[in-house]
C-alpha atoms as a printed R data frame, in Angstrom:
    type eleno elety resid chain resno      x       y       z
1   ATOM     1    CA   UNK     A     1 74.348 100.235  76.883
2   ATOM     2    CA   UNK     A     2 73.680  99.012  80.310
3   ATOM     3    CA   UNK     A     3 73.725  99.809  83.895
4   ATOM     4    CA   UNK     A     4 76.716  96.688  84.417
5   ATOM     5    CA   UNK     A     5 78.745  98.457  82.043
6   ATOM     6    CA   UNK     A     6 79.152 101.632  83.535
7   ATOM     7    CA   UNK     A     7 80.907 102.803  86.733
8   ATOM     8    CA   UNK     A     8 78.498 104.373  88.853
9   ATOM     9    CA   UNK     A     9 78.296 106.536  91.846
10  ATOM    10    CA   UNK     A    10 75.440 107.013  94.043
11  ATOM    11    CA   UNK     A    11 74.867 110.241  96.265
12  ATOM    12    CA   UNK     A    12 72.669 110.548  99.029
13  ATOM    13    CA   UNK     A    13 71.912 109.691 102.533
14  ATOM    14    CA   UNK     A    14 69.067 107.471 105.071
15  ATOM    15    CA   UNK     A    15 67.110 104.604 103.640
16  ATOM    16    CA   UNK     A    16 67.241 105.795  99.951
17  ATOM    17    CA   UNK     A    17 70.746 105.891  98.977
18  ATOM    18    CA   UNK     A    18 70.702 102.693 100.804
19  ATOM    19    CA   UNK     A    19 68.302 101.354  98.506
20  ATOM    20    CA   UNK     A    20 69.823 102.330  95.851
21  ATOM    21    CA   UNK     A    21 73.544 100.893  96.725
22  ATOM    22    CA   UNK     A    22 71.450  97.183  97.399
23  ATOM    23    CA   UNK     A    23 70.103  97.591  94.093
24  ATOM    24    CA   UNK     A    24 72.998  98.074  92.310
25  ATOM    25    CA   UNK     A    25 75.167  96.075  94.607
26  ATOM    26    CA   UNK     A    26 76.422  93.348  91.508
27  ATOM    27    CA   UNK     A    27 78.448  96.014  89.830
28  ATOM    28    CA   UNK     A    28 80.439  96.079  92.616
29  ATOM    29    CA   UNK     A    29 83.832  97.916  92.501
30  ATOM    30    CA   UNK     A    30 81.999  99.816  89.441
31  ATOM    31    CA   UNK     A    31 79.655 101.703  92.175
32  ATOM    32    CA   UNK     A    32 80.760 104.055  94.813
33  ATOM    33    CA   UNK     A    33 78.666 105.460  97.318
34  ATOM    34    CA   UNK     A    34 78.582 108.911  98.596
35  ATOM    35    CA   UNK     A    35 77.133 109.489 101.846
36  ATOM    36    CA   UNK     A    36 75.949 112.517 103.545
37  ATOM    37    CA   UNK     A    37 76.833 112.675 107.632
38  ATOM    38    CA   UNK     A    38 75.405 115.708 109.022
39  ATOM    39    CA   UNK     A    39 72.311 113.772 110.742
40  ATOM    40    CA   UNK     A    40 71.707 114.949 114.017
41  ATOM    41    CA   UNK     A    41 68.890 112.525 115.691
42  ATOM    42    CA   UNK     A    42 68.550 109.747 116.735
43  ATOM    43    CA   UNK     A    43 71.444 107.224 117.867
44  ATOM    44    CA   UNK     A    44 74.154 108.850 115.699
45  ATOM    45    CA   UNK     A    45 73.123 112.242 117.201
46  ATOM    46    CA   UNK     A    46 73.779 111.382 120.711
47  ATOM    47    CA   UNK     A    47 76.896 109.915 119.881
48  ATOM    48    CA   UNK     A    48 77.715 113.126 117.806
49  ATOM    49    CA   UNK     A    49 76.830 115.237 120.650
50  ATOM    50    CA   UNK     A    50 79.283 113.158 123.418
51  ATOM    51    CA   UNK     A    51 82.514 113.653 120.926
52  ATOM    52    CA   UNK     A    52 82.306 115.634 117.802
53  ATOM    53    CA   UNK     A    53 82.303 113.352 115.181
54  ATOM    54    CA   UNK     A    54 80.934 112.770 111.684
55  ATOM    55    CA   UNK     A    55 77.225 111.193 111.586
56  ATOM    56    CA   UNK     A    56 77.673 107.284 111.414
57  ATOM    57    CA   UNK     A    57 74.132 106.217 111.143
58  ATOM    58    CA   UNK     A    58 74.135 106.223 107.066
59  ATOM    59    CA   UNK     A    59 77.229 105.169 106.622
60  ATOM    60    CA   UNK     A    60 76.204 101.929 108.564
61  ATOM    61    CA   UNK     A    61 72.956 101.465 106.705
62  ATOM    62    CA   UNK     A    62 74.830 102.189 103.383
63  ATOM    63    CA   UNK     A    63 77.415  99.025 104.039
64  ATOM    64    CA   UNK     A    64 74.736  96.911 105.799
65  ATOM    65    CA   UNK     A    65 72.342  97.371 102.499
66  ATOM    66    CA   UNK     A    66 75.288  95.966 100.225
67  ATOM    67    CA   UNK     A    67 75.791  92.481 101.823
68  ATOM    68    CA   UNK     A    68 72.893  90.047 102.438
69  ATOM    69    CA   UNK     A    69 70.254  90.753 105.471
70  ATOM    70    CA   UNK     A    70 70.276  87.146 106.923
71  ATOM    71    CA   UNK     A    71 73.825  87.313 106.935
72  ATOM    72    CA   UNK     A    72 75.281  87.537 110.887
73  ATOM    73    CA   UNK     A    73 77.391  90.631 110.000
74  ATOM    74    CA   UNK     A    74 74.114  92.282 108.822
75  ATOM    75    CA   UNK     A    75 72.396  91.150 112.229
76  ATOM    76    CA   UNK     A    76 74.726  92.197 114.242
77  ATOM    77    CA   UNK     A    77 75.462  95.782 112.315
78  ATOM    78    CA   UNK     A    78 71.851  96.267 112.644
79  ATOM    79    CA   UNK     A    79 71.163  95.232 116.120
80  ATOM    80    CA   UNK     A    80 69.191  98.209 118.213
81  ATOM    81    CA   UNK     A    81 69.117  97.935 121.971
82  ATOM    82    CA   UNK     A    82 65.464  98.322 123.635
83  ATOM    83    CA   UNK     A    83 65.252  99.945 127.060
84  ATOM    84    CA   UNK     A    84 65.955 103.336 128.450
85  ATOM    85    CA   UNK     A    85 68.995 103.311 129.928
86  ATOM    86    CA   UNK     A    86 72.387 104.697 128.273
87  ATOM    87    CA   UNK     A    87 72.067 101.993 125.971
88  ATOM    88    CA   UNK     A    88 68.502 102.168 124.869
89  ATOM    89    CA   UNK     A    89 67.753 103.586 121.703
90  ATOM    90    CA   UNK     A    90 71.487 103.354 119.928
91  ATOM    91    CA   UNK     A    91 72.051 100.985 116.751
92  ATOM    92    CA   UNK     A    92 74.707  98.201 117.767
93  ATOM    93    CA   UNK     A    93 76.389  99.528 114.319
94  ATOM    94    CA   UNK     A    94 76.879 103.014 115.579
95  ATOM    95    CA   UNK     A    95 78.221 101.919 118.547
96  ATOM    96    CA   UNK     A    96 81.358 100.370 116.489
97  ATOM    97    CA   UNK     A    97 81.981 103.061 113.675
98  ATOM    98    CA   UNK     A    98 81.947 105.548 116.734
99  ATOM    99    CA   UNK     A    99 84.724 103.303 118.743
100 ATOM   100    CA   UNK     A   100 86.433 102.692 115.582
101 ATOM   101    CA   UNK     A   101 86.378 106.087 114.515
102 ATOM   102    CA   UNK     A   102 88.060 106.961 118.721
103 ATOM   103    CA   UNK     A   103 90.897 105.050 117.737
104 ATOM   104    CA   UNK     A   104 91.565 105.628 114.237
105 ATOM   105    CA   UNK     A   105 92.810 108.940 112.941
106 ATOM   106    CA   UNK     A   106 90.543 109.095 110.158
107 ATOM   107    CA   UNK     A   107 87.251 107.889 109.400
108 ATOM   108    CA   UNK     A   108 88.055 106.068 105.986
109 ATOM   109    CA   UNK     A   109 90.463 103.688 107.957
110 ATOM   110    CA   UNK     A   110 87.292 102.688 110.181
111 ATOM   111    CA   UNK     A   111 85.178 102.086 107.191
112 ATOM   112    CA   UNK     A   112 87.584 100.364 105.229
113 ATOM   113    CA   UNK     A   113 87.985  97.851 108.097
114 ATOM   114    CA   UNK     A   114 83.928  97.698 108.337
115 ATOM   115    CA   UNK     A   115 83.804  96.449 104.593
116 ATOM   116    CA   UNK     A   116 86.822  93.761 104.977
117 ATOM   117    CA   UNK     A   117 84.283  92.611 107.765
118 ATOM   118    CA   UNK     A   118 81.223  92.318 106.003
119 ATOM   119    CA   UNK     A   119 82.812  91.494 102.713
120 ATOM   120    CA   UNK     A   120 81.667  94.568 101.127
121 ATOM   121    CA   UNK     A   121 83.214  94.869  97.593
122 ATOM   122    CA   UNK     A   122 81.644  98.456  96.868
123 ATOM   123    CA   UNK     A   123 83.423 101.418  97.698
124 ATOM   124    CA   UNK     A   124 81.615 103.405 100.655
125 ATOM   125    CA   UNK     A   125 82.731 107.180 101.272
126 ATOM   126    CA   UNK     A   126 81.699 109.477 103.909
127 ATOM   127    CA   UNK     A   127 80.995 113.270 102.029
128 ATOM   128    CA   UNK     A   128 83.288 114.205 104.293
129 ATOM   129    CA   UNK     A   129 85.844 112.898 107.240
130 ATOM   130    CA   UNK     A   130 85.618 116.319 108.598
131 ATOM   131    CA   UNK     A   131 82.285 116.740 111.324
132 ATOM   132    CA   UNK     A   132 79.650 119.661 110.128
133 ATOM   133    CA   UNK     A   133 76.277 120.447 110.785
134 ATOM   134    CA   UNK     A   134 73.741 121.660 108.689
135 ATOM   135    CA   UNK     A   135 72.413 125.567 108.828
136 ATOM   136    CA   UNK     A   136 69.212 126.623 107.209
137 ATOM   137    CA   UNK     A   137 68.156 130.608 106.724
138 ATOM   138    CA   UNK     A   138 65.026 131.929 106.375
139 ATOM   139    CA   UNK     A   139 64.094 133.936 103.571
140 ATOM   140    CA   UNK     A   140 64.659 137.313 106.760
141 ATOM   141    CA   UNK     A   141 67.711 135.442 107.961
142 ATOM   142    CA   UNK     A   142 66.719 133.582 111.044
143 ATOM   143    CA   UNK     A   143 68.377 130.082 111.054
144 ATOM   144    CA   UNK     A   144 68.538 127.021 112.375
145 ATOM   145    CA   UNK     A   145 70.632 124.425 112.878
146 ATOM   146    CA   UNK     A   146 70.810 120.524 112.488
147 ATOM   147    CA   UNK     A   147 68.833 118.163 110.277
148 ATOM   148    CA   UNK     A   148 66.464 117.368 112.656
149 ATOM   149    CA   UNK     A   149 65.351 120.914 113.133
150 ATOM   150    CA   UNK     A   150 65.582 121.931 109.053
151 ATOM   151    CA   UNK     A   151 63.037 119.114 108.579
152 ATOM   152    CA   UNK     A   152 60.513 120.574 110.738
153 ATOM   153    CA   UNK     A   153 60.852 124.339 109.402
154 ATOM   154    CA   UNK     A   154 57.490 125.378 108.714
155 ATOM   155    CA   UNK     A   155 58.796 126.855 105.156
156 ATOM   156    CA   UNK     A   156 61.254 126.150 102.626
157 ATOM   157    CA   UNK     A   157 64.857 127.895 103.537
158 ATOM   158    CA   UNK     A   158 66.210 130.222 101.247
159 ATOM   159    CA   UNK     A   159 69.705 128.717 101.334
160 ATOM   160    CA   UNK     A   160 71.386 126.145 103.038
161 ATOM   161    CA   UNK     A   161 74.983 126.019 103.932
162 ATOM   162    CA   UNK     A   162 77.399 123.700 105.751
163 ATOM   163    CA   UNK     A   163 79.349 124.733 109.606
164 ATOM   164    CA   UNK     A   164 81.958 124.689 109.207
165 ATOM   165    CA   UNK     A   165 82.503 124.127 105.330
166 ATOM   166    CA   UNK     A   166 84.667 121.441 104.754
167 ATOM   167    CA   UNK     A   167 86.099 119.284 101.546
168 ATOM   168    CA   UNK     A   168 85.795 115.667 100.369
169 ATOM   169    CA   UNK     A   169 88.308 113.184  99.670
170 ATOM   170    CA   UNK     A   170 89.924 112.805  96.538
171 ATOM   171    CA   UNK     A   171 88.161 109.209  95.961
172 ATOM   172    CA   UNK     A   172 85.348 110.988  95.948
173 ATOM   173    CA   UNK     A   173 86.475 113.246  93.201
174 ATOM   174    CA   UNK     A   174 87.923 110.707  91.577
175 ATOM   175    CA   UNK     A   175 84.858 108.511  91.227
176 ATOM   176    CA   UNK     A   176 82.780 111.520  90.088
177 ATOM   177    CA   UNK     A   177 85.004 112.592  87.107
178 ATOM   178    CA   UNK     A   178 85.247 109.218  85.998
179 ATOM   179    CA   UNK     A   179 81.645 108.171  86.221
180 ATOM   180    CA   UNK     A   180 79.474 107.362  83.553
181 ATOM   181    CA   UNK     A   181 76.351 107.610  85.573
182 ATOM   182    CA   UNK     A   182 76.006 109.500  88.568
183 ATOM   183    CA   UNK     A   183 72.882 108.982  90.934
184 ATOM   184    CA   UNK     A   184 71.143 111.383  93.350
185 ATOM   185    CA   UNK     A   185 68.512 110.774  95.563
186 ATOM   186    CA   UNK     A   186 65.672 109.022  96.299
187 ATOM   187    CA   UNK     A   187 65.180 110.664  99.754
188 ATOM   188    CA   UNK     A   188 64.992 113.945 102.110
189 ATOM   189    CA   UNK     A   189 65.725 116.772  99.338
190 ATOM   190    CA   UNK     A   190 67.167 118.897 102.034
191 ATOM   191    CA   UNK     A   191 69.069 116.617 104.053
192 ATOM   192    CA   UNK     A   192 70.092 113.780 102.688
193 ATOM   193    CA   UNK     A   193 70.494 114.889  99.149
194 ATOM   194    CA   UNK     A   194 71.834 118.840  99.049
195 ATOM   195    CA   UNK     A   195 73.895 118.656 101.813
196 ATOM   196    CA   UNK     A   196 76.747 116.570  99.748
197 ATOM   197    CA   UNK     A   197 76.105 119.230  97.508
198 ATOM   198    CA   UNK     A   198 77.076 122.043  99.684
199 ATOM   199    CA   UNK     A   199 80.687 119.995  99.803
200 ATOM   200    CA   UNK     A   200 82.324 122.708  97.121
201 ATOM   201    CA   UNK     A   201 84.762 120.073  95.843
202 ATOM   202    CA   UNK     A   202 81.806 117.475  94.844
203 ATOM   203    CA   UNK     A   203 80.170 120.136  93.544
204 ATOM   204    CA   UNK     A   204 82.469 121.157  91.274
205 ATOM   205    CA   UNK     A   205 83.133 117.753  90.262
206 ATOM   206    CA   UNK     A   206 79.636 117.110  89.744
207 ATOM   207    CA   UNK     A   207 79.854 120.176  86.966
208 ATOM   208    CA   UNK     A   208 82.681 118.807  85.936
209 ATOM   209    CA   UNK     A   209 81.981 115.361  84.862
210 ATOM   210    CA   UNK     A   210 80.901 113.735  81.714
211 ATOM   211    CA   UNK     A   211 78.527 111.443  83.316
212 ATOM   212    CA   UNK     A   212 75.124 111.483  82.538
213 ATOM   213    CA   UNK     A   213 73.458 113.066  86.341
214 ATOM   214    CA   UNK     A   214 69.796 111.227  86.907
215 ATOM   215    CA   UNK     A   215 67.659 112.760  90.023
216 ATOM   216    CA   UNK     A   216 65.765 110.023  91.326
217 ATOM   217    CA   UNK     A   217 62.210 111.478  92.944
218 ATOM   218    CA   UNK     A   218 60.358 110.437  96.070
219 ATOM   219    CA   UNK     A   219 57.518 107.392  95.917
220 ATOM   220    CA   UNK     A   220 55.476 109.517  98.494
221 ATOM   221    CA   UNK     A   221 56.036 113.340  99.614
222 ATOM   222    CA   UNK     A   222 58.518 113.676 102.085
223 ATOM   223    CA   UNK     A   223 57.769 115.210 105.274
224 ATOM   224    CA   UNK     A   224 59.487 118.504 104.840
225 ATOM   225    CA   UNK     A   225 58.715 122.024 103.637
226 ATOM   226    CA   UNK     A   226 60.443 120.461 100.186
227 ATOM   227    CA   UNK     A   227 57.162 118.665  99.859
228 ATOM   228    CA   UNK     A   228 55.174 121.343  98.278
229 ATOM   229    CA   UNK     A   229 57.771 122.279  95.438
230 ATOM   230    CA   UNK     A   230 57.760 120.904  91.606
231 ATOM   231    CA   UNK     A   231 60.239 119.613  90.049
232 ATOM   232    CA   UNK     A   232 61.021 122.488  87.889
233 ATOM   233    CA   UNK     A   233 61.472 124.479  91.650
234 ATOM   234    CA   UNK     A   234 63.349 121.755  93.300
235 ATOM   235    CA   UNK     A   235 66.104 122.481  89.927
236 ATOM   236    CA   UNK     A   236 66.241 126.239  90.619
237 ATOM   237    CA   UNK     A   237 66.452 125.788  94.236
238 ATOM   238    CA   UNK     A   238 69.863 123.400  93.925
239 ATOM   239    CA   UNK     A   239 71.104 126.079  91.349
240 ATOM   240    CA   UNK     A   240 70.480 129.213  93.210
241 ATOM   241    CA   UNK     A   241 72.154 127.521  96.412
242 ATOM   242    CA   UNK     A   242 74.996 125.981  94.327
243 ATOM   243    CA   UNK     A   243 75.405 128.191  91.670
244 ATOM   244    CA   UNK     A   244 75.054 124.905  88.955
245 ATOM   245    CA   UNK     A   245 72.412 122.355  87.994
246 ATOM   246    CA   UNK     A   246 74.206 118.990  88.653
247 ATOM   247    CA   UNK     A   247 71.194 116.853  87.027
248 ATOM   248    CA   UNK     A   248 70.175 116.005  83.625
249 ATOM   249    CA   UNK     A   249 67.143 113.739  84.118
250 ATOM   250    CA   UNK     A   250 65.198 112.612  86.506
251 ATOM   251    CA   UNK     A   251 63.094 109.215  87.055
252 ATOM   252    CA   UNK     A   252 59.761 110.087  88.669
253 ATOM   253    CA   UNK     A   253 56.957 107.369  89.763
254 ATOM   254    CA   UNK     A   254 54.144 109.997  89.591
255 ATOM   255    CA   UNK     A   255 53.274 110.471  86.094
256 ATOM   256    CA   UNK     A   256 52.193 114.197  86.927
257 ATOM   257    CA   UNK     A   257 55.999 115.602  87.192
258 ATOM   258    CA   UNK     A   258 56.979 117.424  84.206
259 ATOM   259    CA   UNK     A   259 59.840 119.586  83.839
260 ATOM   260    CA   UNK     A   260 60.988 122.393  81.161
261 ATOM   261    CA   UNK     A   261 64.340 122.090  82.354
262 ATOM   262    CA   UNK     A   262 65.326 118.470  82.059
263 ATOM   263    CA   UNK     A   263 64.166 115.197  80.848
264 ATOM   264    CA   UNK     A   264 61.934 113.250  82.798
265 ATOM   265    CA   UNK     A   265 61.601 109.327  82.531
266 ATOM   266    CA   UNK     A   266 58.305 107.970  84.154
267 ATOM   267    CA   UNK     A   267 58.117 104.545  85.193
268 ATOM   268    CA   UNK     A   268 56.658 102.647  88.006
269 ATOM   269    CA   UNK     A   269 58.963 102.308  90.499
270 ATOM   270    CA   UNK     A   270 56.873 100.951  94.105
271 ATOM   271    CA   UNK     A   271 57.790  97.886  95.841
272 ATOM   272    CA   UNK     A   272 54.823  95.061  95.600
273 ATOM   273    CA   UNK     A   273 55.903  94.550  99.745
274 ATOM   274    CA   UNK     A   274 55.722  97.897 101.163
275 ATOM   275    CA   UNK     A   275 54.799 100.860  98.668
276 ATOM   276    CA   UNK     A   276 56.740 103.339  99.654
277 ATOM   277    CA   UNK     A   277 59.793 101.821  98.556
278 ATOM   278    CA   UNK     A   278 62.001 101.708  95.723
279 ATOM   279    CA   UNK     A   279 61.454  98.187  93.916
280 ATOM   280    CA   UNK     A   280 64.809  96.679  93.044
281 ATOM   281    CA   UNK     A   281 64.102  95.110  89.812
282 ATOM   282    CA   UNK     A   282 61.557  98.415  89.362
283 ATOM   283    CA   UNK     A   283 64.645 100.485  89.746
284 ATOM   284    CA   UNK     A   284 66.877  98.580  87.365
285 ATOM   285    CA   UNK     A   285 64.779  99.078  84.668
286 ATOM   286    CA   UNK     A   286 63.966 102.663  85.216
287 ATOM   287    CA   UNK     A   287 67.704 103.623  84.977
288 ATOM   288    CA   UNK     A   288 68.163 101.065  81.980
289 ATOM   289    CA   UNK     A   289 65.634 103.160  80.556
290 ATOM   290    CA   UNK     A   290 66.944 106.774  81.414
291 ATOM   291    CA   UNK     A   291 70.110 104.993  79.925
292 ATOM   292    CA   UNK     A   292 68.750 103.867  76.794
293 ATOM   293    CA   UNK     A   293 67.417 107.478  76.447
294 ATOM   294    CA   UNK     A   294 69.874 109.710  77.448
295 ATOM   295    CA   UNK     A   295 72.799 107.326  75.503
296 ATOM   296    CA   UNK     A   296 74.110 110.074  73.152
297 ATOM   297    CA   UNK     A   297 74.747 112.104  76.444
298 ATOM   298    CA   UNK     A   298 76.941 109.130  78.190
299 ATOM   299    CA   UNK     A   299 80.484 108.441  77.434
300 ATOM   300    CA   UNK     A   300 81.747 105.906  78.929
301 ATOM   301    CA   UNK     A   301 85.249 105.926  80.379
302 ATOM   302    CA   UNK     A   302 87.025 102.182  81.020
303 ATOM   303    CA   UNK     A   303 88.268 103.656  84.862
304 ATOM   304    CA   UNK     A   304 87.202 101.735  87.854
305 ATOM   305    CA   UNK     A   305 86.022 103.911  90.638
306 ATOM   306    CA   UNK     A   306 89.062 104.409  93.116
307 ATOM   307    CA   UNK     A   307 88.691 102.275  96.497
């Protein structure tokens, strides 16, 4: 069995679930992407702070990765103003999800119109339509809040947790339960991966599923306090803080990573261009691999993910 004959759905947030979406952008209406939205820097977090609003910045860089990069819709979705006036700094892409999202009710309408755009076939969810922010605690119950500032704790959180919590929408659901593969990760364990996880509805469809649930690791350690832990800790911390493990294997470049708790498919996964990246073709043939392995554990189910 291969990857173009199973419906897949990707989870994740930034430049890796990005990746990810580009690489498996021929299946098409087979792959749905689930994106996290609680960034807080940059672009998106100045528009976030001037009208509450979900985070747009991976969203845009989600849809942008699925159609070709010369093409003008890319361009122009991808367009960053220099300078530094009020301008300066913000993604041209942003800028229309945000005034999009002002005058429709909900944020799937704006997206929806974004992919008839660009010609985007795959489905493209926000986690959520409903704005939150991220809250780390420390293990003596100090917190802090935002991405930007869970990033730079000096130590890894005891728990994370979503303000306020909020659900997903039932396409969401829907692709999960009838997955055969689901994908989380590569990028920022704590926020771009576990905050979709915090989403209670995702993760009990994640538990509930029959898809097979492949972790995809990091090229290079992160800059986070999630840097220092194993796999094997990285496992425990998602189950502690969401009281199941929602992975069955994971696909690791470093041939160090072992794990007691799940399988663990090695391959060489680094882009020839720059190294920290995912290679496409590299990337294929990793999860053809975990596939091939793990093929008594897949069922497939003939369902299209829900658009």
């Amino acid at each position: 069995m291969q990857l173009k004959e199973l419906n897949v759905v990707a989870i994740g947030g930034g430049h890796g679930l990005g990746r990810v979406l580009s690489t498996l952008s021929f299946l098409g209406n087979q792959l749905t992407g689930i994106v996290t939205t609680t960034d807080n820097g940059g672009s998106t977090g100045r528009l976030r702070k001037r009208n509450s609003s979900i985070a747009w910045g991976d969203l845009r860089n989600c849809l942008t990765q699925l159609v070709d990069d010369q093409s003008v819709g890319s361009q122009l979705f991808n367009f960053r103003f220099d300078g530094e006036d009020e301008l300066g700094g913000h993604n041209l892409g942003n800028l229309i999800l945000y005034g999009l999202g002002q005058i429709h009710s909900r944020p799937l309408e704006s997206i929806k119109l974004v992919r008839r755009l660009l010609g985007v076939k795959t489905p493209v969810f926000p986690m959520s339509e409903t704005p939150t922010d991220l809250m780390a605690f420390y293990p003596e119950g100090r917190c802090r809040v935002g991405e930007l500032s869970v990033d730079e704790m000096p130590v890894m959180p005891k728990n994370l947790m979503l303000a306020p919590l909020v659900k997903t929408l039932p396409s969401c659901i829907d692709a999960i339960l009838n997955a055969d593969l689901v994908i989380l990760g590569p990028g920022s364990f704590l926020t771009s991966i576990i905050p979709p996880l915090l989403v209670r509805d995702i993760s009990n469809a994640l538990k509930q599923t029959s898809a097979h649930r492949v972790f995809i690791d990091n090229i290079v350690a992160e800059n986070s306090p999630a840097a220092d832990l194993t796999l094997d800790e990285k496992l425990a911390w998602i189950e502690e803080n969401i009281g199941c493990l929602p992975i069955d294997s994971a696909i690791c470049h470093d041939k160090a990573v072992v794990s007691k708790r799940i399988s663990v498919c090695h391959h060489e996964l680094s882009s020839d261009t720059v190294s920290h990246y995912h290679s496409r073709d590299k990337l294929i043939s990793a999860l053809n691999a975990c596939i091939s392995k793990a093929k008594n554990e897949i069922k497939p189910i003939q369902v299209s993910a829900v658009s």
